[in-house]
PDB file of N, CA, C and O in Angstrom, chain B, residues numbered from 101:
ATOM      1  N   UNK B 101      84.702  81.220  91.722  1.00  0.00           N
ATOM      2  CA  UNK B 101      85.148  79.849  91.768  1.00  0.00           C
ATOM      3  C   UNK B 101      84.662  79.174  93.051  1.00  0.00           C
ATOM      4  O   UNK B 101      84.441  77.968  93.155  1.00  0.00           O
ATOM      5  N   UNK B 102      84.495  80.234  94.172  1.00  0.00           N
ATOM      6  CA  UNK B 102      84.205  79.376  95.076  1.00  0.00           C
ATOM      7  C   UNK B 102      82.837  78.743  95.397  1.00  0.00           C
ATOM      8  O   UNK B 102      82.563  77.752  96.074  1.00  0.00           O
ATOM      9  N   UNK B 103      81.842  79.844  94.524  1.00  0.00           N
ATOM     10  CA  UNK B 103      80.679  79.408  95.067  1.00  0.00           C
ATOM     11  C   UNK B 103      80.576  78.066  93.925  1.00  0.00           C
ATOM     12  O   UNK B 103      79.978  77.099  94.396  1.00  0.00           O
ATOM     13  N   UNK B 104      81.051  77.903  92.580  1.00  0.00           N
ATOM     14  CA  UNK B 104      81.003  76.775  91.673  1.00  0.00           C
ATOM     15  C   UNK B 104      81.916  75.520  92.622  1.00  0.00           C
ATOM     16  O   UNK B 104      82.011  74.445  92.029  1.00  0.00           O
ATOM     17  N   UNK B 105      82.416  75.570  93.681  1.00  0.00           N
ATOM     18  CA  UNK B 105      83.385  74.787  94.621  1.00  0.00           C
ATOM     19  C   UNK B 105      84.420  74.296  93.731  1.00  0.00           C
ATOM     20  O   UNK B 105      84.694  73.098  93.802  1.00  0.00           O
ATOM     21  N   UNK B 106      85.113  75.122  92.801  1.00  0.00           N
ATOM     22  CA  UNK B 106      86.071  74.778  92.148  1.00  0.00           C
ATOM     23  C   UNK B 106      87.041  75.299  92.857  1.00  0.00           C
ATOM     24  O   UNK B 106      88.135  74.922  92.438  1.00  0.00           O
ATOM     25  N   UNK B 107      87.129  76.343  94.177  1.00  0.00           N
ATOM     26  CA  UNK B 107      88.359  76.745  95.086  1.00  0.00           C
ATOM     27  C   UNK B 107      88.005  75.991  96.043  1.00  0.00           C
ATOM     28  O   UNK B 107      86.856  75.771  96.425  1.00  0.00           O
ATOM     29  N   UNK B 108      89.204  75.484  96.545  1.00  0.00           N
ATOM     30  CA  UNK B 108      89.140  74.661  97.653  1.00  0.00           C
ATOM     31  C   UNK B 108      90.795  74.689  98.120  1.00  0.00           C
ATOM     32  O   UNK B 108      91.664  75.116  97.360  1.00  0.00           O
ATOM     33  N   UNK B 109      91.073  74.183  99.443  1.00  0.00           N
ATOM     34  CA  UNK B 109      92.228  74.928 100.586  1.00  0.00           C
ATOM     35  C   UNK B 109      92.489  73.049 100.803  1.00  0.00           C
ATOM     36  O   UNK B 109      91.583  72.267 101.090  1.00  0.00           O
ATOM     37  N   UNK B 110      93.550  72.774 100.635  1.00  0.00           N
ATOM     38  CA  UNK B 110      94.603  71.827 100.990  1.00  0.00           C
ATOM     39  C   UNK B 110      95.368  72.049 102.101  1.00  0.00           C
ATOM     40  O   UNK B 110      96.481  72.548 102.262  1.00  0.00           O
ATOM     41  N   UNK B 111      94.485  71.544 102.894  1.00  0.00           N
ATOM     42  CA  UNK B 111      95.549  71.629 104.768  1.00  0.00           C
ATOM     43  C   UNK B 111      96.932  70.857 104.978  1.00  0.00           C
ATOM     44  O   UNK B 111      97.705  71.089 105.908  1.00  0.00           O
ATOM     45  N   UNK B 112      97.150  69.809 103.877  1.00  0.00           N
ATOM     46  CA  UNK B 112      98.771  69.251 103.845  1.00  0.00           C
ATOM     47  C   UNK B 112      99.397  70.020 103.155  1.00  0.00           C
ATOM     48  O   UNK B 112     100.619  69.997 103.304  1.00  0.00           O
ATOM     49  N   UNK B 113      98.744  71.097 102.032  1.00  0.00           N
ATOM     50  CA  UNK B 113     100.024  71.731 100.981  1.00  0.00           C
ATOM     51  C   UNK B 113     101.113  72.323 101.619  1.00  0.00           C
ATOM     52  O   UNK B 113     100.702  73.292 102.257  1.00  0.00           O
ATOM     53  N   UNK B 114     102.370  72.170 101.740  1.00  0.00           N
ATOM     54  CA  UNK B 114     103.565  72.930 102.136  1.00  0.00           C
ATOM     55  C   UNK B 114     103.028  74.265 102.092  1.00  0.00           C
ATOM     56  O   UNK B 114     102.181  74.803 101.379  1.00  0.00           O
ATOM     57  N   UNK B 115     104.083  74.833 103.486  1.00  0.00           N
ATOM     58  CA  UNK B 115     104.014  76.491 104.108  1.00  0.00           C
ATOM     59  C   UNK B 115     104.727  76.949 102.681  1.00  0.00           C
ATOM     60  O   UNK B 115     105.345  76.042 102.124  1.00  0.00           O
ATOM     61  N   UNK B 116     104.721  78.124 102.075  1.00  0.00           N
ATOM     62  CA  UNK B 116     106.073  79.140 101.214  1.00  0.00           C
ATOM     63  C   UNK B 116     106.710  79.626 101.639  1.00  0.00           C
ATOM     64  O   UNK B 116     106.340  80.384 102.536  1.00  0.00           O
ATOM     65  N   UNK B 117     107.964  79.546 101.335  1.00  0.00           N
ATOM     66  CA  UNK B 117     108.689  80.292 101.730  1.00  0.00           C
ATOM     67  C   UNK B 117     108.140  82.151 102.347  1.00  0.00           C
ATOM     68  O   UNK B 117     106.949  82.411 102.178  1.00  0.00           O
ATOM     69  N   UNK B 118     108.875  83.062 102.879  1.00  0.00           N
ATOM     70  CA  UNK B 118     108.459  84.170 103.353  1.00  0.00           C
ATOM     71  C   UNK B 118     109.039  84.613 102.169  1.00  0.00           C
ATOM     72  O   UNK B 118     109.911  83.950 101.609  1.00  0.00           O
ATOM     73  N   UNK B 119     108.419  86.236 101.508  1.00  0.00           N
ATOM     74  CA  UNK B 119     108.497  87.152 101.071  1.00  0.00           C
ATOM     75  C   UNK B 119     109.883  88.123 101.494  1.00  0.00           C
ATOM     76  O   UNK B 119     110.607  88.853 100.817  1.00  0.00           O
ATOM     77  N   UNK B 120     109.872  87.834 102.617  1.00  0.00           N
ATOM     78  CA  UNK B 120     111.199  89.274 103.308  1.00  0.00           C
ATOM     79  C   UNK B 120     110.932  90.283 103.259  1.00  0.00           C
ATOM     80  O   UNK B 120     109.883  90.659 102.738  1.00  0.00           O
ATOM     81  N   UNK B 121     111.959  91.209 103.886  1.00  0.00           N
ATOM     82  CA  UNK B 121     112.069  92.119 103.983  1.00  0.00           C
ATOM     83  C   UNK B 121     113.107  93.078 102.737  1.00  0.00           C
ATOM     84  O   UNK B 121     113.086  94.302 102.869  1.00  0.00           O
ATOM     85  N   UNK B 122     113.766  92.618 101.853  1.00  0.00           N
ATOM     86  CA  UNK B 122     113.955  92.738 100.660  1.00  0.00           C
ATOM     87  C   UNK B 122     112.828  93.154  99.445  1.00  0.00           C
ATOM     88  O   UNK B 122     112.941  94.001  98.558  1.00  0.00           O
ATOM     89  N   UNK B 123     111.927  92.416  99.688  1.00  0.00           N
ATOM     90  CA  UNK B 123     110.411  92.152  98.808  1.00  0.00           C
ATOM     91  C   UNK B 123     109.858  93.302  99.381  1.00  0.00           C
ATOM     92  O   UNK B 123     109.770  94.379  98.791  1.00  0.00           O
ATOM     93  N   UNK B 124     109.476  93.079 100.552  1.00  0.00           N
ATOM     94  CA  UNK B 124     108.098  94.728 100.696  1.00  0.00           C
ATOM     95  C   UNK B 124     109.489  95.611 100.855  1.00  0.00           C
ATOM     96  O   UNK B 124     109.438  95.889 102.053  1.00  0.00           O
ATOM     97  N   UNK B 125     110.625  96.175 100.378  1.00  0.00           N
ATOM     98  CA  UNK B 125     111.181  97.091 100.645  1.00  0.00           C
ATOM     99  C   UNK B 125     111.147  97.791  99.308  1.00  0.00           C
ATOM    100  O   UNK B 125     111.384  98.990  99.156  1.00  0.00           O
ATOM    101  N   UNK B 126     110.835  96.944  98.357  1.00  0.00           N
ATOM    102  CA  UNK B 126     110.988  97.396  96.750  1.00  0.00           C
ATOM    103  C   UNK B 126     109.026  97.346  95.993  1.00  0.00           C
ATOM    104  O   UNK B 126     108.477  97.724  94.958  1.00  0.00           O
ATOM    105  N   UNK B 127     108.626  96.681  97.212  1.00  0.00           N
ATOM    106  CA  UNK B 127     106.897  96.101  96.865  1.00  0.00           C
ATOM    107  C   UNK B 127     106.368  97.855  96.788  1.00  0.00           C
ATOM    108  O   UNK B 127     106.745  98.778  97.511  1.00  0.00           O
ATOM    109  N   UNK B 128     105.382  97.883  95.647  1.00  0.00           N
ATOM    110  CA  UNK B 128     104.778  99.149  94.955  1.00  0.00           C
ATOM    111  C   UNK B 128     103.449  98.871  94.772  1.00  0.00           C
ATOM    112  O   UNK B 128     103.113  97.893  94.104  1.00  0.00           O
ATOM    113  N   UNK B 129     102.202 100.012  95.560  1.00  0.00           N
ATOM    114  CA  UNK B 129     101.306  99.133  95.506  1.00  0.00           C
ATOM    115  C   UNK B 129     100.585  99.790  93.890  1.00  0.00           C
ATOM    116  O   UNK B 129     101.140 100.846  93.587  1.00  0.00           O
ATOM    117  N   UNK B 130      99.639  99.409  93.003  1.00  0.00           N
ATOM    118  CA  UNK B 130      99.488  99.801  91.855  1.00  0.00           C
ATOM    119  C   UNK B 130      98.023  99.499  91.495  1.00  0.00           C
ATOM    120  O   UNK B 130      97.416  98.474  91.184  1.00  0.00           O
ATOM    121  N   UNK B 131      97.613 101.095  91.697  1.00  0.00           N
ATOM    122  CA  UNK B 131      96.060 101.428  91.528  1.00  0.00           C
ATOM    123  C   UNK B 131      95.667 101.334  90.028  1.00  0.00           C
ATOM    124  O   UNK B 131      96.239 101.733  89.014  1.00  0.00           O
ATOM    125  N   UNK B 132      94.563 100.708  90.219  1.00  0.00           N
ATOM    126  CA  UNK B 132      94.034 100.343  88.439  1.00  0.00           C
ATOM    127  C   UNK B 132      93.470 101.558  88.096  1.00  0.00           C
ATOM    128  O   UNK B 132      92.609 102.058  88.819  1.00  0.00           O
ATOM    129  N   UNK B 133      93.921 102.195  86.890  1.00  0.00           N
ATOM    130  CA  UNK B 133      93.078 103.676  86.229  1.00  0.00           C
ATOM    131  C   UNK B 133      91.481 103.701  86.139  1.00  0.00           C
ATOM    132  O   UNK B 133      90.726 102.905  85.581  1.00  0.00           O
ATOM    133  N   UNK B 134      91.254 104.661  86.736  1.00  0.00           N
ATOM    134  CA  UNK B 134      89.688 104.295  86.425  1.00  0.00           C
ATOM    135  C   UNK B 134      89.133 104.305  85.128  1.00  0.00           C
ATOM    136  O   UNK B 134      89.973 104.617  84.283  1.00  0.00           O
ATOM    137  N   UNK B 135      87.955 104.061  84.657  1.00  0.00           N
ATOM    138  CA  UNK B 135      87.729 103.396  83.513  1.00  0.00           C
ATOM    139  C   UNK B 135      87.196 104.745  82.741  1.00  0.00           C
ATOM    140  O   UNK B 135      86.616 105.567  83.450  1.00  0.00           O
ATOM    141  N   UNK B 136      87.364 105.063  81.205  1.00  0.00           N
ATOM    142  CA  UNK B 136      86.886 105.762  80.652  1.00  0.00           C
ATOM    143  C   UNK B 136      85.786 106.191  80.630  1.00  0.00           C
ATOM    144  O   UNK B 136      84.876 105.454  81.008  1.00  0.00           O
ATOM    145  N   UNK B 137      85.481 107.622  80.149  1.00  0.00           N
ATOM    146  CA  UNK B 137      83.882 107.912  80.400  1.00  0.00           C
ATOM    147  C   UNK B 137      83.687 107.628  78.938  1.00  0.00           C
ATOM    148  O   UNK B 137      84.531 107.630  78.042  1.00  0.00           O
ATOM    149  N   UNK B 138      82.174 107.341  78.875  1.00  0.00           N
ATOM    150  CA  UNK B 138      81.360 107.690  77.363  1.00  0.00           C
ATOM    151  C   UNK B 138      80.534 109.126  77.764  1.00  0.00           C
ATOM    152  O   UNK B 138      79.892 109.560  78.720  1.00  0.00           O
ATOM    153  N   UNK B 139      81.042 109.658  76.179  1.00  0.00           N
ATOM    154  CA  UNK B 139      80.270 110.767  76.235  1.00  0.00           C
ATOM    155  C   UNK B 139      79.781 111.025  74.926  1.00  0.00           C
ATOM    156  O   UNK B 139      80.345 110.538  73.946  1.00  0.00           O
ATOM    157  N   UNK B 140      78.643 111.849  74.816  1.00  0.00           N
ATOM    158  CA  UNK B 140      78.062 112.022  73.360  1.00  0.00           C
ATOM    159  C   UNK B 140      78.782 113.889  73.145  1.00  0.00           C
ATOM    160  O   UNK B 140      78.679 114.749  74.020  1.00  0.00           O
ATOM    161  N   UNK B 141      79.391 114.074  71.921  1.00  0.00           N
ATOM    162  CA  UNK B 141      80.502 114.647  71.460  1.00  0.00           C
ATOM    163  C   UNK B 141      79.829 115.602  70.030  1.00  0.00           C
ATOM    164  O   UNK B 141      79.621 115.204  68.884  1.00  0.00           O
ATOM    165  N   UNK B 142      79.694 116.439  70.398  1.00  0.00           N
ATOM    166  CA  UNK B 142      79.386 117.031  69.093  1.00  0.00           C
ATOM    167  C   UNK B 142      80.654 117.115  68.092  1.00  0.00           C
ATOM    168  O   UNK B 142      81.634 116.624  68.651  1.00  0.00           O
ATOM    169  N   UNK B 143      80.864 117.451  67.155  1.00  0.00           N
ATOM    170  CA  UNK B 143      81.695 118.172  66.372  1.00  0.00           C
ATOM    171  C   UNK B 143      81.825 118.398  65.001  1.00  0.00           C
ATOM    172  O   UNK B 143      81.584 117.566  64.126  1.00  0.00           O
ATOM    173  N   UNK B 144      82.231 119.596  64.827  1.00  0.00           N
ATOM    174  CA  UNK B 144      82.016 120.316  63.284  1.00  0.00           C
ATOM    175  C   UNK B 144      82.066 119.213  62.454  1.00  0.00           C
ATOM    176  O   UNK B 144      82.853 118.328  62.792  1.00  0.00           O
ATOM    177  N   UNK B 145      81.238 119.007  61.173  1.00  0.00           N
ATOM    178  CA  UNK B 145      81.577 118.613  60.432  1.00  0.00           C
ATOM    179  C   UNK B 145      83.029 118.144  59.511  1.00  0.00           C
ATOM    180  O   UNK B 145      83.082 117.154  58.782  1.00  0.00           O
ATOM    181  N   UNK B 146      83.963 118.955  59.712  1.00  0.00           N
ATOM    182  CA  UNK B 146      85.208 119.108  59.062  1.00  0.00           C
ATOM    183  C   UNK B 146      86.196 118.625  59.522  1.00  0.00           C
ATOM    184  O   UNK B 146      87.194 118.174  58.959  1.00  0.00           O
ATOM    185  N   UNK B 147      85.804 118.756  61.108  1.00  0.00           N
ATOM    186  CA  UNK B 147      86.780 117.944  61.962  1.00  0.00           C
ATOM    187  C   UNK B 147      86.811 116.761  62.308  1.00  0.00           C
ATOM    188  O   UNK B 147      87.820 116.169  62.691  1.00  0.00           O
ATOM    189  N   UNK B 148      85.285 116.131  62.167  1.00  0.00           N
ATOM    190  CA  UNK B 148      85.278 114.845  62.035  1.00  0.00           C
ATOM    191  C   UNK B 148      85.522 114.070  60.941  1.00  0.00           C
ATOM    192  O   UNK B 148      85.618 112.871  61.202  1.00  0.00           O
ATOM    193  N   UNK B 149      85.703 114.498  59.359  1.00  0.00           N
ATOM    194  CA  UNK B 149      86.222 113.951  58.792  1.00  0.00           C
ATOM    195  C   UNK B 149      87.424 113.906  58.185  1.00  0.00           C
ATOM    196  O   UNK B 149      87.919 113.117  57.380  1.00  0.00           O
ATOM    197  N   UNK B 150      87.936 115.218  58.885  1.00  0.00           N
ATOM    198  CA  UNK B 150      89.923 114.915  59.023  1.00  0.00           C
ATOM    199  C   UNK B 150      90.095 113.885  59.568  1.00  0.00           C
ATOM    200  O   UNK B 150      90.680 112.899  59.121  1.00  0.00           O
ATOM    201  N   UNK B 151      89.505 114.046  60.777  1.00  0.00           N
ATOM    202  CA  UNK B 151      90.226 112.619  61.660  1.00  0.00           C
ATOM    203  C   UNK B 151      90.024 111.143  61.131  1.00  0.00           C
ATOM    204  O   UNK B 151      90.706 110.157  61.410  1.00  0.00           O
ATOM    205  N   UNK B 152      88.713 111.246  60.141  1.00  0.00           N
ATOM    206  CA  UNK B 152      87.865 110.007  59.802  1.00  0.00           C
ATOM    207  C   UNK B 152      89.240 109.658  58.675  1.00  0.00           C
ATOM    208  O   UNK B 152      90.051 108.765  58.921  1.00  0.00           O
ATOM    209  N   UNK B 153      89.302 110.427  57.582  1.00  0.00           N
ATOM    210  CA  UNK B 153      90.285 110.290  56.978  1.00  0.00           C
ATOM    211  C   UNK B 153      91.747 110.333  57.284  1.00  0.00           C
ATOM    212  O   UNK B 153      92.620 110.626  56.467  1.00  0.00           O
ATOM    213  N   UNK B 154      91.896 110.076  58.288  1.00  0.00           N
ATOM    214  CA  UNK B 154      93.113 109.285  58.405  1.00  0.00           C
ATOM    215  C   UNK B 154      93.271 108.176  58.989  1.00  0.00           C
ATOM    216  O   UNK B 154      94.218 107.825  59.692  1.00  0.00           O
ATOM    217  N   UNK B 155      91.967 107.379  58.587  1.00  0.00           N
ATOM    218  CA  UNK B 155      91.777 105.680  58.678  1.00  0.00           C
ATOM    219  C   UNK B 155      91.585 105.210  59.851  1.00  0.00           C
ATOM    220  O   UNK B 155      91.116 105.897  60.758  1.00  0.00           O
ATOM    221  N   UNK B 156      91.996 103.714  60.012  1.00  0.00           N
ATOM    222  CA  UNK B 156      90.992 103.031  61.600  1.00  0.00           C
ATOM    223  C   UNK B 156      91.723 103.940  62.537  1.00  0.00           C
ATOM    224  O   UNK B 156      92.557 104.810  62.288  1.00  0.00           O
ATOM    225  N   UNK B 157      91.417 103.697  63.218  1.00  0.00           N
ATOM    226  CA  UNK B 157      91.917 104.166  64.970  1.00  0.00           C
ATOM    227  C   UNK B 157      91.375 105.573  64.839  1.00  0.00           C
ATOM    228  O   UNK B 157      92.155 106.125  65.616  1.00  0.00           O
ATOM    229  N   UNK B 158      90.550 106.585  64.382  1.00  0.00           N
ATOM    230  CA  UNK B 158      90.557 107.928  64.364  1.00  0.00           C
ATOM    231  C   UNK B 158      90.054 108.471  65.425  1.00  0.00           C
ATOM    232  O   UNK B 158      90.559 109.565  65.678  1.00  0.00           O
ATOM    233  N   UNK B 159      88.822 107.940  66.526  1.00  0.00           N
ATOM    234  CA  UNK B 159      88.540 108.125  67.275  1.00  0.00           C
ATOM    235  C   UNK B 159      89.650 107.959  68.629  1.00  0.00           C
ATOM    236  O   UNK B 159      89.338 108.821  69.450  1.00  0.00           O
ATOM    237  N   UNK B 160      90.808 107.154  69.113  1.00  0.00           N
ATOM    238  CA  UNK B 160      92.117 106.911  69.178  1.00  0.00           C
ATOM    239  C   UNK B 160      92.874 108.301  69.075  1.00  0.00           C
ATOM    240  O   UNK B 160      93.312 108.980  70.004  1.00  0.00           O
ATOM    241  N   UNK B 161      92.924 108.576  67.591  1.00  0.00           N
ATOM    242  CA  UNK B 161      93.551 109.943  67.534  1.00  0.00           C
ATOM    243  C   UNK B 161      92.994 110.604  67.769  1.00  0.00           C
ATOM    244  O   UNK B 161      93.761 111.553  67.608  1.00  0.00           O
ATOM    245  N   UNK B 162      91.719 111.205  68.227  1.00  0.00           N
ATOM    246  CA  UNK B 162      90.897 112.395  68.896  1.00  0.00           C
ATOM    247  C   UNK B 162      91.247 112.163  70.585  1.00  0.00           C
ATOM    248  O   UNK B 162      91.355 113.114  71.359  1.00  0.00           O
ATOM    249  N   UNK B 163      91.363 111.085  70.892  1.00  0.00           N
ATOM    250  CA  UNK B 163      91.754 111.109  72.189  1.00  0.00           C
ATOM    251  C   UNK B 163      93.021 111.343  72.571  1.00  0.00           C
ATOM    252  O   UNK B 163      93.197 111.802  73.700  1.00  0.00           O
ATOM    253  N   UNK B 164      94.168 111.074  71.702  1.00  0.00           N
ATOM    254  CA  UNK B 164      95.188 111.312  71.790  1.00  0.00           C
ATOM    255  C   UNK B 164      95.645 113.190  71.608  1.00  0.00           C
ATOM    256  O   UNK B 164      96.601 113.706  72.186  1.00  0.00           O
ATOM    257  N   UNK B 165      94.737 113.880  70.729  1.00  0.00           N
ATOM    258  CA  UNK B 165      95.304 115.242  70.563  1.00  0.00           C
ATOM    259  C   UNK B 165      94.844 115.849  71.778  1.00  0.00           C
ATOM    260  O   UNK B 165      95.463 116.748  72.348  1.00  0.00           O
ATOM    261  N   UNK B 166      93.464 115.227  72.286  1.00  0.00           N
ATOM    262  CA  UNK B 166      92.652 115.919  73.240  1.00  0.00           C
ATOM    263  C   UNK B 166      93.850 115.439  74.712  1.00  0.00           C
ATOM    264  O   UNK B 166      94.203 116.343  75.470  1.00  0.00           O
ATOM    265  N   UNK B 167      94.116 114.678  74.835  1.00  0.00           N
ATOM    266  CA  UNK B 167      95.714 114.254  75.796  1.00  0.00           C
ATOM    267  C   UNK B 167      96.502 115.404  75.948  1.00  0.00           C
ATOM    268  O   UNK B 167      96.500 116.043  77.001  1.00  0.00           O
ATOM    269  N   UNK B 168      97.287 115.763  74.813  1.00  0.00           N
ATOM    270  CA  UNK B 168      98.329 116.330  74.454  1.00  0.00           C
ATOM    271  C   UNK B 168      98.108 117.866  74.853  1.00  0.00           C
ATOM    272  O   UNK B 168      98.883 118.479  75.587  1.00  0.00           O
ATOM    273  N   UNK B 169      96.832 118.466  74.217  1.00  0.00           N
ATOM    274  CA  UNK B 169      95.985 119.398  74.937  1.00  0.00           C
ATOM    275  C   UNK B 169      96.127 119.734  76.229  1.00  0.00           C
ATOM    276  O   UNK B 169      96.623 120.778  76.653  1.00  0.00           O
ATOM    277  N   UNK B 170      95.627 118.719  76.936  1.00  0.00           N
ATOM    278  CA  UNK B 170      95.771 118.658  78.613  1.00  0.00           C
ATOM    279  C   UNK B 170      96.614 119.007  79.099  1.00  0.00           C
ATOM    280  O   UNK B 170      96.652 119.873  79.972  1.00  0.00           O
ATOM    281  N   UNK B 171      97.601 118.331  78.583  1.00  0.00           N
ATOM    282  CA  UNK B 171      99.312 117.851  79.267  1.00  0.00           C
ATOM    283  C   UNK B 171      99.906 119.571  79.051  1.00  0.00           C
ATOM    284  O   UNK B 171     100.288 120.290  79.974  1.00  0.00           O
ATOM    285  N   UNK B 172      99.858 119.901  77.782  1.00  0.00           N
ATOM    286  CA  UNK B 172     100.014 121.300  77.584  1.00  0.00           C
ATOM    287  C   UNK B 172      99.799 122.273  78.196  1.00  0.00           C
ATOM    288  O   UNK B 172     100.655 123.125  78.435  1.00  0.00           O
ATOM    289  N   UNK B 173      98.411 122.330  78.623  1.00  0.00           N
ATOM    290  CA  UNK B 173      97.553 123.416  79.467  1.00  0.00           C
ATOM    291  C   UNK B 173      97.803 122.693  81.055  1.00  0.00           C
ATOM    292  O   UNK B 173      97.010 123.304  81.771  1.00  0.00           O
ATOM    293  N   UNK B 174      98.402 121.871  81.751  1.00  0.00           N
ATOM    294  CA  UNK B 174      98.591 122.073  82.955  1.00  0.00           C
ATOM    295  C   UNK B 174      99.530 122.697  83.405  1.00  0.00           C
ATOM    296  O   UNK B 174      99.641 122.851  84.621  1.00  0.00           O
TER     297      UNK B 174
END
């Protein structure tokens, strides 16, 4: 925005109020997940069309058992 000069700073706009010490006592800071990998995936024939057959989202549900997997084995 700024380099389009659609941001711009108002030197009369009123101060805000302060935040406190209430606010950063409960303030959490919150890291964005990093982003999924792509990967090229072999798999048996048979198993890809269980999953295929059980309609949209199937790739969804391969990520979800492969989750559950994880969570299990740690």
């Amino acid at each position: 925005m700024r380099e389009k000069g659609d941001l711009h700073h108002d030197p009369k706009a009123p101060v805000g109020e302060s935040l406190g010490p209430v606010f950063w006592a409960k303030a959490r800071l919150n890291r964005p997940k990093p982003a999924p990998k792509s990967v090229h995936l072999k798999l048996d024939p048979e198993v890809f069309e269980f999953f295929k057959s059980q309609g949209k989202g199937h790739l969804t549900k391969m990520q979800e058992v492969l989750k559950a997997y994880v969570e299990a084995h740690r």
